[in-house]
N, C-alpha and C positions, 0 to 999 in steps of 0.2 A: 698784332696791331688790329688787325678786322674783330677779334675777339673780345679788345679791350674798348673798341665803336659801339658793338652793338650792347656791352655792358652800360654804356653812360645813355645810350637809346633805351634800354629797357630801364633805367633804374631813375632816371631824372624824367619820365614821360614825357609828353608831348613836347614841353621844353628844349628835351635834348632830345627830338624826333632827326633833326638835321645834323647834328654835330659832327664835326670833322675828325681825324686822325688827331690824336693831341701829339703839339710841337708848340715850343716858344714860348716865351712868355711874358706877359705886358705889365708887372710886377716892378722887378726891381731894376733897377735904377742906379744913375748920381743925383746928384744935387749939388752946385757947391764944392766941388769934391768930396761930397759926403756921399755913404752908401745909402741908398734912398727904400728904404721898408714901408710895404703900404698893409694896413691892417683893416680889413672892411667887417663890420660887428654888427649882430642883430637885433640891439635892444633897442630899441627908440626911448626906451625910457630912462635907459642911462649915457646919453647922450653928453649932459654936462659932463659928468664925471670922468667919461672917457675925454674929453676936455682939455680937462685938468691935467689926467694922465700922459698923455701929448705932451703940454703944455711944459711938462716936467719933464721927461723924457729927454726932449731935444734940448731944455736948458742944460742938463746937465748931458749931453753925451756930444762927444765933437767930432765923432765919425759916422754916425749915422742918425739920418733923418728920419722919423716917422712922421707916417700919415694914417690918422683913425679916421675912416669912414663910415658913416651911421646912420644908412639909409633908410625910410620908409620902405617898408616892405623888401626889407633886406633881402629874401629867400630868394625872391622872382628874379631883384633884379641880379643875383649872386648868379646865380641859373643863367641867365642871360648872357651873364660876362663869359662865363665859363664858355657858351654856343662861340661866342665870339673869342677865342683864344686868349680872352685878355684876362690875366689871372692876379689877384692878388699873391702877396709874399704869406700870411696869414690870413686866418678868417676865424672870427668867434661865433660860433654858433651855439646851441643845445643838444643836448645828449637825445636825442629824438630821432625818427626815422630815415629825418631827410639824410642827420649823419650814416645810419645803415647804407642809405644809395650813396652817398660821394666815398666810403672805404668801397663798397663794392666796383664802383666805376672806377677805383682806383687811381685817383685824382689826388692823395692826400699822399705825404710826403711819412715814411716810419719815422717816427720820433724817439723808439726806443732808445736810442743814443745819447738823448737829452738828459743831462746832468738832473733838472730840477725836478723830473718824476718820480726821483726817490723820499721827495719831501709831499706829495701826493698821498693822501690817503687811498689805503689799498680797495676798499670799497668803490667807490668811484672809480677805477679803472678798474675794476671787475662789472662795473655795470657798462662803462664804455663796452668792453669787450663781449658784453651781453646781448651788446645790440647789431653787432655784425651776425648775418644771415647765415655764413657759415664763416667756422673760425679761420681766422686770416692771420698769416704768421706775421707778426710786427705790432707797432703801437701808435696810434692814427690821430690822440688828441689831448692834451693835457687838460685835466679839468681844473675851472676855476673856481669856481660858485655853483653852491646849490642850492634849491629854495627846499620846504620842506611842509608838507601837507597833512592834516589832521582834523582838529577841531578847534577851532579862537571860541574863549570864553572871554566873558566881561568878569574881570576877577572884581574889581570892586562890588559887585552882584553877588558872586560866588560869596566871597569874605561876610556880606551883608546877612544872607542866609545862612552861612554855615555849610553852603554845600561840599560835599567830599569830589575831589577829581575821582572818575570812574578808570578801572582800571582791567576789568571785564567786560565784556558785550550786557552780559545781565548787571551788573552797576550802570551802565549807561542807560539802559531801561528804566529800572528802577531811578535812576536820576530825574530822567527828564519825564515819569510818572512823580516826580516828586515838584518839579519844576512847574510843572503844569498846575498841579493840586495848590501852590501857591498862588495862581493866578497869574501865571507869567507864560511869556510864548518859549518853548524850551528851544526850538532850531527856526532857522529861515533861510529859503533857497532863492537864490533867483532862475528858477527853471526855466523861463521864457529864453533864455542866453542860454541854448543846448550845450555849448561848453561847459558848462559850471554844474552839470548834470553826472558829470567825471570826476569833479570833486570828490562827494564821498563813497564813489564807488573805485576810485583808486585807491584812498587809504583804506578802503576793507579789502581790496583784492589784495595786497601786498599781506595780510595779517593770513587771508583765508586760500591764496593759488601759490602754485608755488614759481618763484622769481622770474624760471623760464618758460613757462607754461606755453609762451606762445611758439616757441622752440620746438616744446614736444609737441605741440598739434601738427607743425611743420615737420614735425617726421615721422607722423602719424601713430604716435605713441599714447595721443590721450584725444581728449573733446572738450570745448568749451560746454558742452549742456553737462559734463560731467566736473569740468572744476569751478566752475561759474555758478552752478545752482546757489550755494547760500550764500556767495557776496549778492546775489539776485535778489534773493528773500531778503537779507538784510538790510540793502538799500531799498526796498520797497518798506520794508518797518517803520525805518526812519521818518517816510514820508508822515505816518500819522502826529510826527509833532511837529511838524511844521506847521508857517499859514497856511487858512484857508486860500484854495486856488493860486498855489507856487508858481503855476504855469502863466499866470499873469504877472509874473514880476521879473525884471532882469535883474543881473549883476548889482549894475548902480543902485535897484531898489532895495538890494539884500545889505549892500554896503551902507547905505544910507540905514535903514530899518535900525540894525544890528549897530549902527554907532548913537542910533539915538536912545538903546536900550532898549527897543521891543520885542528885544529876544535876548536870551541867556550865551547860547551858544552860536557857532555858523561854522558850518562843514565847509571850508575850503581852505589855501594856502597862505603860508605868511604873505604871497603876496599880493594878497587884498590890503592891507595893512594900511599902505599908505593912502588908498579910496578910502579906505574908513575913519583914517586919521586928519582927511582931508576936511570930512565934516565934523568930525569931535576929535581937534587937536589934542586936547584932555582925558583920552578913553586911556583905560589901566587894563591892554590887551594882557592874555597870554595864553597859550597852548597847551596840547596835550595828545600823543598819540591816540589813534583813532585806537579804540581796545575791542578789535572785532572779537575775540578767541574768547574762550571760555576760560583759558586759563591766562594771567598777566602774562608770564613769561616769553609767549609767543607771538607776542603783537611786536609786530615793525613797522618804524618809522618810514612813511611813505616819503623819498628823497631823492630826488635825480639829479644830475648834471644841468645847473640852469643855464650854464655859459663855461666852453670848455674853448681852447684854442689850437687851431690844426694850420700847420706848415703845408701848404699845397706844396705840389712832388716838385710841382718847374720852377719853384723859388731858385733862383741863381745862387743869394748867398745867404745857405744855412746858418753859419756860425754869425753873420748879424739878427738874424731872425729870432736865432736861443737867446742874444742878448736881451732881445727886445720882451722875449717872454719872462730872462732872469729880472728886469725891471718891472714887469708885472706881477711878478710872485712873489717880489721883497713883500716885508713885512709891515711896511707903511702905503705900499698900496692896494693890497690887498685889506687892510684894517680901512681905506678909505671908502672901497667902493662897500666894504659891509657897514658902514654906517651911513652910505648913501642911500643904501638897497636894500636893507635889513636881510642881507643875504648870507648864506651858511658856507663857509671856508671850504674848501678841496681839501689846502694846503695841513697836514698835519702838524698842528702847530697851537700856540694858545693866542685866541684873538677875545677882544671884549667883542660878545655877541650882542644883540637886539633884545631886549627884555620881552621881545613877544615871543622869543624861544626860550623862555627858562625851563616852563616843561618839558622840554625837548632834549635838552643839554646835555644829560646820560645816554641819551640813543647815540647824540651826534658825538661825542666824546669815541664811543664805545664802537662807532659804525655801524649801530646796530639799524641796518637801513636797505630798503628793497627800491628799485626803479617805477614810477609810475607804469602804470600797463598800456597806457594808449599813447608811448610812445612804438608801440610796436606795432601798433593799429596803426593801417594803410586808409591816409587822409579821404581817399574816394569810397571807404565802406561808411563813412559817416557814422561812427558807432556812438557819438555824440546823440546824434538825434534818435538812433535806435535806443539810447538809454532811454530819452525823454519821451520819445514812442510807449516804451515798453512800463516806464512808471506812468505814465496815461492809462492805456490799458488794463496795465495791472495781469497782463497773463504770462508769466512766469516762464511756461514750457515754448505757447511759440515764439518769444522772447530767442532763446537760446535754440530752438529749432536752427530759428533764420540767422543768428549769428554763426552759427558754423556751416551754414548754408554760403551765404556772404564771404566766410573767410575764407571756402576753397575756390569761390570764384573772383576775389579781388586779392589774392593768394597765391594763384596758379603758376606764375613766372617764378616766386620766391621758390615754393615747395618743388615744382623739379628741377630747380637749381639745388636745396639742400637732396633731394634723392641720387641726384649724378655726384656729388661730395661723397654720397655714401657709399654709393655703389666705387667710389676710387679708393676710399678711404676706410670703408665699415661704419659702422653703427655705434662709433665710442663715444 
């Protein structure tokens, strides 16, 4: 028990600096004489939806009551609850780090057991499982939704000209030298918004590092200055077709830009989509794997877990919980929120997708798909702003110096936790 304290102290930081002995649970419930399931989600964006979901749930089930909550700033106040023993029965999160701290704090309930994993594409839980620090025996989160990262082209542009999707690092070049010679802006960034600076340097690092890379730094089997160097160079390349002074434009200005047509293409995820469709309801979006490699074959769809769903441990009653997830995994609502969200299925299965992924649709068919990298980046190294640092600059070497400088120091909890793993368990 003192073991499993100072794990949720180290892994939820200062948050969970105080946290108690875990007991109890403030969850589930009656209602009604119904069994009372509460489900707290971290999208603010698909609030309606989840709504709806509710909405339908409880009409049609007569022994258990759900309750979807979909707070502003879900994370903090998730964290919070937890300090305070008060736990929800579920929780939809992202496949991102904060998931790594809550399996390791071991707060989450095995799911292995769960009927509906088998209709989960096997990709997706092999990236859930990628993202635990060191491997943990069990299953901690059934994915739902993925969003999926690349390049949005204006196909009506594209069709206009004749231009070819590129399908090499050297056809994008040559593209967007061709794009240019037209008198057209080929990319636009909003760089000012250091997030969106991750943009295309996660769908090159998924083409150019390999999936666990940040695994092997963590057992000191490799170095970021050694697998980082050309997604580095590459996404500094990039910058020469952008506008002039990126670093003066946010998000909104790139979404904005890029719906008005003053640019061809725009390095970041389907889910810019609906910013952009906000101002040209009419744009004829569609995508295309980022083609860092030289050769097609080896470029991967940059794709993560956007919304996966985990059973906390002190849920009282399990077998309502799975129902409530078998209601979310049917096939009509899982088709609803992907037409809400223009979001990419887990569930192995055939859904009508979003026309801004057509180009996309053999990767995600096939799984052919790697985890974004900075969800393994620890939110206080800010590799965000080191990106946008580092394309400021423009200097390469001390770029990736100070990133592996950074990693063993905002690292150092993770890495001799994986060396005592190894030293119990070997080096496999």
């Amino acid at each position: 028990m003192k073991n499993k304290k100072r794990r949720m102290c180290l892994f939820l930081s200062g948050l969970m600096a105080s946290v108690m002995m875990m007991s109890g649970c403030g969850g589930t419930g009656s209602k009604d004489g119904k069994i009372e399931i509460e489900l707290v989600q971290y999208k603010p964006e698909a609030v309606e939806i989840f709504e709806r979901l509710e909405e339908e749930f409880n009409r049609t089930h007569d022994k258990i009551h759900l309750t979807i909550e979909s707070p502003n700033d879900a994370m903090t106040i998730l964290k919070t609850r937890l300090i305070r023993e008060d736990y929800p029965d579920i929780i939809g999160i992202g496949g991102e780090i904060n998931y790594s701290y809550f399996v390791q704090s071991d707060i989450l309930a095995d799911v292995s057991d769960y009927p509906g994993l088998a209709s989960i594409k096997p990709a997706y839980v092999e990236i859930l499982e990628g993202l635990e620090f060191v491997p943990t025996e069990g299953t901690f989160g059934v994915p739902y939704v993925a969003n999926a990262a690349g390049v949005l082209y204006n196909r009506e542009m594209f069709k206009e000209h004749g231009w070819e999707i590129p399908v090499t690092w050297d056809e994008l070049i040559a593209l967007c030298e061709e794009i240019k010679g037209a008198g057209i802006q080929p990319l636009y960034f909003g760089f000012k918004d250091t997030w969106t600076c991750l943009a295309p340097w996660n769908a090159l690092a998924v083409d150019l590092a390999p999936a666990d890379v940040c695994r092997q730094v963590n057992r000191g089997e490799t170095n970021f200055t050694k697998e980082y160097r050309e997604i580095a160079v590459k996404t500094l390349k990039l910058l020469q077709y952008g506008q002039e002074g990126p670093f003066a434009y946010g998000y909104n200005d790139a979404c904005t830009a890029f719906a008005n047509g003053e640019a061809a293409m725009f390095t970041i995820g389907s889910y810019a989509v609906p910013q952009i469709k906000s101002v040209n309801p009419d744009m004829d979006i569609d995508s295309f794997v980022m083609p860092g490699n030289d050769v097609a074959e080896k470029n991967i769809l940059n794709s993560g877990v956007d919304l996966q769903f985990c059973v906390m441990k002190e849920c009282e009653n399990k077998e309502a919980a799975y129902e409530v997830l078998d209601f979310l995994l049917a096939h009509d609502s899982v088709q609803m929120y992907l037409d809400d969200q223009n979001a990419v299925p887990c569930k192995d299965e055939e859904f009508e997708l979003a026309p801004i992924l057509d180009g996309m649709k053999s990767y995600i068919t096939e799984g052919k798909m790697a985890d974004y990298q900075d969800h393994y980046y620890p939110s206080e190294m800010s590799v965000d702003a080191q990106i946008q640092t580092f394309l400021i600059n423009q200097d390469v070497d001390a770029f990736l110096e100070k990133f592996d400088k950074d990693w063993l120091r905002y690292n150092r909890d993770i890495i001799r936790m994986v060396e005592d793993y190894q030293k119990r368990h070997g080096s496999d």
